[in-house]
N, C-alpha and C positions, 0 to 999 in steps of 0.2 A: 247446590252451587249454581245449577244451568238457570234454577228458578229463577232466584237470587239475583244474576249476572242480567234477566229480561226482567224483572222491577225494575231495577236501580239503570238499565238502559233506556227504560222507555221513557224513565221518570227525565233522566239525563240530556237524552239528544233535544229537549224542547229548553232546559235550562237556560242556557246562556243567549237563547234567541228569544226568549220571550218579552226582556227591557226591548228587543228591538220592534218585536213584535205589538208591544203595545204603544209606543213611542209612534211606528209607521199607521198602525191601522186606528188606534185612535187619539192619537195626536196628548198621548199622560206626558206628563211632566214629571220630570227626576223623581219628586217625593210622590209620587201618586203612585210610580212604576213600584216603587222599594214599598208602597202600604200593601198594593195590590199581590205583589210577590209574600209578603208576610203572612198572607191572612195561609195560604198553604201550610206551613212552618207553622203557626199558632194551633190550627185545627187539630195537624197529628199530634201535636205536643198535648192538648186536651184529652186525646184516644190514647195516649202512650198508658196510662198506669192502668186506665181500665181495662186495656188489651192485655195487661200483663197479668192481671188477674181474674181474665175471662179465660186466656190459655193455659191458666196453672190449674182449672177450676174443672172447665169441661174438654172433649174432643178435640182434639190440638187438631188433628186432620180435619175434619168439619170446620171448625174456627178460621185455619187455613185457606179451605178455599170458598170458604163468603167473604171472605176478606177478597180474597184474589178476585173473584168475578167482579163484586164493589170496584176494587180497583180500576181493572177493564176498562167496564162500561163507563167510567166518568171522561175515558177520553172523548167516546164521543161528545158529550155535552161541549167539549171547547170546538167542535165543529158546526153546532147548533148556534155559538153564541156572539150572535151579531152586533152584539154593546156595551160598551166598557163596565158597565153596571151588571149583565147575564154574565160577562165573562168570571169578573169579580167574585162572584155568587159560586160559581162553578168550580173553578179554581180552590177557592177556600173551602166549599166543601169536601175536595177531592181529597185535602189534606186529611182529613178521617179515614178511610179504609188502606192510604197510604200507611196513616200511622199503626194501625191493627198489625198490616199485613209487614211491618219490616221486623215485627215481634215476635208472632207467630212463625213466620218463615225460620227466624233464626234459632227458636225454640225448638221447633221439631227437627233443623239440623244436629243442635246438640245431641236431643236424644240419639240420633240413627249413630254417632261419634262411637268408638268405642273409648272406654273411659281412659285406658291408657294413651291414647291418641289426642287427646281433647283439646291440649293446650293447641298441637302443631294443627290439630285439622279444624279448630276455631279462626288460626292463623289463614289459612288456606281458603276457607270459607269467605272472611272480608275480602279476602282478595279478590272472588268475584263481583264484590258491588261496588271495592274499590277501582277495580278494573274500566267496569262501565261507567265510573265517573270520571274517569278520565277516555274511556272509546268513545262514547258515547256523543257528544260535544265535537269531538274533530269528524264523527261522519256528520251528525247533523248543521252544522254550520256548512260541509263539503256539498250537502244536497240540497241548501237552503240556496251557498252560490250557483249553484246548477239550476236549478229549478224556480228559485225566486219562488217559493210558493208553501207558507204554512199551512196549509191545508195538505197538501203531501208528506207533511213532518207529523199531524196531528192522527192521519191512518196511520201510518209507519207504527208510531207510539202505540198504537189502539192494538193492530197486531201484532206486536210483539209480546205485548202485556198477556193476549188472548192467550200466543204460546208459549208464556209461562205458567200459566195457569193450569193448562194442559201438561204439562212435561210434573209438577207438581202432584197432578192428579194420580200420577203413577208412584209414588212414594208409601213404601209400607212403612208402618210403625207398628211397634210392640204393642200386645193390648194393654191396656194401664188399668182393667176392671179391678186386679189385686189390689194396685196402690188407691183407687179410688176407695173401693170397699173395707180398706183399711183405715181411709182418712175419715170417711164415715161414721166408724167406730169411733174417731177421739171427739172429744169433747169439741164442740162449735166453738171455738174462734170467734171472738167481739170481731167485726168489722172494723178496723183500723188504719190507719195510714198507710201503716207498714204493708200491709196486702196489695198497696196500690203503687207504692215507692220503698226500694229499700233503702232502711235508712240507714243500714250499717255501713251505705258505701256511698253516704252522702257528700263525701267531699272527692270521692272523685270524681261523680258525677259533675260538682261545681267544677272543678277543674277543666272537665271537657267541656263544659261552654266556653271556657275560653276559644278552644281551638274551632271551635262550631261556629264559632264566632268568625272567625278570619276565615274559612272554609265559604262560610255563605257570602261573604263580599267578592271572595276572587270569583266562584261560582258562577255570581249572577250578575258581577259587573263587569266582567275582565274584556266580555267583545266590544262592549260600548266605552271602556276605558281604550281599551287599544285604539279604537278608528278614530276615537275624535280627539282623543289627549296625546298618543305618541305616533298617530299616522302608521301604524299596521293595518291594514285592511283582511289580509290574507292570512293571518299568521296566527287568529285564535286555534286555530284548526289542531297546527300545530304544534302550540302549546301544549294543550291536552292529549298528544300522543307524546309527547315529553314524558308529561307526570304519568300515563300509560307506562311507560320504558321503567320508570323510577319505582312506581309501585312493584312491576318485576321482580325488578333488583332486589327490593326490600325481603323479599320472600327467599331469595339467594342466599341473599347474605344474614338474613336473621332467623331461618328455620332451624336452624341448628341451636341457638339461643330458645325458643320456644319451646324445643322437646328438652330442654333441660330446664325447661320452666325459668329460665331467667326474665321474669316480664319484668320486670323494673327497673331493667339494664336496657330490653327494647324501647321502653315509655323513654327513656331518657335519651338515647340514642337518636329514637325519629323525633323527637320530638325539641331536638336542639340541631338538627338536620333540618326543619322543615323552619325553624327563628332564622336562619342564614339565607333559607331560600326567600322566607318574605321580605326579610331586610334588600335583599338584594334586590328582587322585582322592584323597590321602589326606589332605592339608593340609586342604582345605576342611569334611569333615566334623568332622576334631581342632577347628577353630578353631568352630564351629558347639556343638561339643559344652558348650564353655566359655562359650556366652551360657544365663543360665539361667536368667535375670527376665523375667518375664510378656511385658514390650515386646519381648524379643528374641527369642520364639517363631519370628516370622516369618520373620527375619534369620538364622534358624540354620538355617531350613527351605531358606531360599532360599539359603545359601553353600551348604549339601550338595548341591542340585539341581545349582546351575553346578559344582561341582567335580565332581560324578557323571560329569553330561554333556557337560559341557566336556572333560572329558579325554579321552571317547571319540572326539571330532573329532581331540584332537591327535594321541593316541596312532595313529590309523588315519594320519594326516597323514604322523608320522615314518614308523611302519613302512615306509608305502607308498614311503617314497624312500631307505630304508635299506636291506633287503630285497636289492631287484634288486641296488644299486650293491654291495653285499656280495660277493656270488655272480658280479657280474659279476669284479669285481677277484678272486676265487680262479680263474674263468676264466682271466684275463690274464696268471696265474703261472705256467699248465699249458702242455703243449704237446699239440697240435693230439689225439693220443690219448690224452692222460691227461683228457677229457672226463667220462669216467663218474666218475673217480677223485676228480675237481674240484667234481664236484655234490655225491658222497657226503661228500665232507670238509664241505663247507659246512655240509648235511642232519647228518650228523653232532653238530659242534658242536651244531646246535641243541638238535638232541636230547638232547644231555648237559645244556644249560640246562634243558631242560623236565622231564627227567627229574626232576635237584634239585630245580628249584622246585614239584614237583606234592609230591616229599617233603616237601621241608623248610618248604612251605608247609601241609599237614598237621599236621607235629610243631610248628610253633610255635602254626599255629591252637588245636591241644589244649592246651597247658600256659600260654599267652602273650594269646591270643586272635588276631581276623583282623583285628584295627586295627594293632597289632604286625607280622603278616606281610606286609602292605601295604605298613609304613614299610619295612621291610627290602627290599621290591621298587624301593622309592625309592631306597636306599643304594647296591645291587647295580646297579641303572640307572646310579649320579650314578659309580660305579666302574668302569665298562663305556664310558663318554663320554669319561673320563677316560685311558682306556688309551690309545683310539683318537688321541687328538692329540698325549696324549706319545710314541708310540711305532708304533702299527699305520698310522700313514697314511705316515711314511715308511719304515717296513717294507715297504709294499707299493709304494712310488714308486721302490725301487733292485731289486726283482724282476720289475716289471711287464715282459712280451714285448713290448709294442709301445708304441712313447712317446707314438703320437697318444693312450693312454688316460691322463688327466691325474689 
């Protein structure tokens, strides 16, 4: 979890500053920012299936940490990288050892899990990458106004990644020469899809693009959305100690659902939890916008604020209890070694949400503006809720391995 929580931090604190950072130091333009931000999100998405069946295959600890050092050392490269073109380069390829290592890492979580635990302390697990994706963003924007200085944010990331890697390096795992030397014995296995994606749990991985989707537009547009569309200056910060608070909660109030295995009571809960919160981040300021007499100053000041704000609570609320129950229910379709396979699929999907949405939030911010790409983050959400009740919750209720998961 401590690894986990410095990934997903170091990946995090440079997130939501990077539109800025490429907008200020080299002068991109909306859809250049949303290509340049993609090519991250495309790369891991390419490493997702192979990680999954390099870590089902060999030394999950070794895989682990060439992954992690990979990871590391790519920050330096955005300190080396003096033009929009090296950066570009950089960036995308960093999305590779990101994607290994978000697979690996959660792989050999599971393993160290005791099996009666698995559901809650899967649960528990997300929480620290959900955590940092929302810590993560309110320090880095807090040291970004302090300091005025990307290159302070780009060590920062470098070493913390370092002491994740470190703190990693101390993790025992069981030997697996048994199960290896067993798997040995059966007969080889064609090379196949399925090794690389599983496909028993292919819709719900579809499903979670949706949410990967509106995930990577608020993510990576929300500080450039605020300052220039609603006049926040201050306030990305915290936002994302909001969805911090919400994510919490989630774990409060849904652990007790998890250890009785009700994941598709959680999927459905955050995940109609977090359709409120996006409607509202964009509802509230449209409705704000249209009071425009003297007396309504106030009143438009003050719907923006609650919808701003308000939604960061929900949106942390849902994620937090959609998340685990996601990842747990592609668990409970796999069998006991398609683990790594089960992670990458999930991770996968996402990443094909985030990837789109980092574009195609780009290309519509340019030609449309970022009130527009918002709504569409709303639509894509209320499309993504939608599936899951006509269709993905008893998809996964006649696949599921074990019945005690409800």
């Amino acid at each position: 979890m401590a690894a986990n929580f410095a990934l997903f931090f170091a990946f995090y604190i440079l997130t939501p500053l990077l539109p800025l950072y490429l907008s200020e130091n080299f002068h991109a333009t909306k859809d250049v920012i949303g290509l340049v931000l993609s090519g991250y999100t495309i790369t891991a998405l390419l490493f997702r299936p192979f990680s999954g069946y390099v870590v089902d295959t060999f030394s999950r600890k070794t895989v682990l940490m060439v992954c992690y050092a990979a990871f590391a050392i790519f920050f330096a490269g955005y300190l080396a990288a003096g033009t929009l073109l090296l950066f570009t380069i950089v960036r995308t390829l960093h999305g590779g050892p990101f994607g290994a290592l978000t697979v690996a890492n959660s792989t050999v979580a599971i393993d160290v899990l005791p099996s009666s635990r698995r559901n809650e302390g899967i649960g528990y697990y997300g929480l620290s990458n959900n955590l940092a994706m929302a810590i993560a963003p309110t320090i880095g924007i807090f040291i970004y106004r302090w300091s005025h200085s990307f290159e302070l944010l780009f060590w920062l990331a470098l070493i913390i990644a370092v002491g994740g890697m470190m703190v990693d390096s101390t993790v025992k795992l069981k030997n697996r020469a048994n199960e290896r030397a067993a798997r040995n014995k059966e007969p080889r296995r064609k090379l196949s899809l399925d090794r690389f994606f599983l496909l028993k749990g292919w819709l719900l991985g579809a499903n979670m693009v949706f949410f990967g989707f509106c995930f990577g537009v608020l993510s990576n547009y929300l500080a450039i959305y605020s300052k220039e569309v609603l006049g926040i200056t201050g306030g990305t910060g915290t936002y994302f100690m909001l969805c911090s608070i919400g994510l919490i909660l989630s774990r409060i109030q849904g652990g007790k659902a998890l250890r009785k295995g009700r994941l598709t009571h959680n999927a459905a809960e955050g995940m109609v939890i977090s359709l409120v919160g996006y409607t509202l981040f964009i509802f509230m300021p449209t409705l704000a916008a249209h009071l425009t007499t003297t007396s309504s100053i106030v009143s438009a000041q003050w719907l923006t604020l609650t919808g701003y704000y308000g939604s960061a609570l929900l949106i942390g609320l849902g994620n937090g209890h959609m998340w685990p129950a996601f990842q747990n229910m592609m668990i409970n379709v796999a069998q006991h070694n398609q683990r790594g396979t089960a992670n990458s699929t999930i991770l996968i999907a996402w990443d094909i949400g985030m990837g789109i949405g980092i574009l195609m939030g780009g290309v519509v911010a340019e030609h449309l503006g970022y009130s527009v790409a918002f709504w569409m983050v709303a639509l894509v959400n209320a499309l993504g809720v939608s599936l899951y009740f006509v269709r993905t919750r008893r998809f996964f209720l006649t696949r599921r391995i074990s019945t005690e998961v409800k």
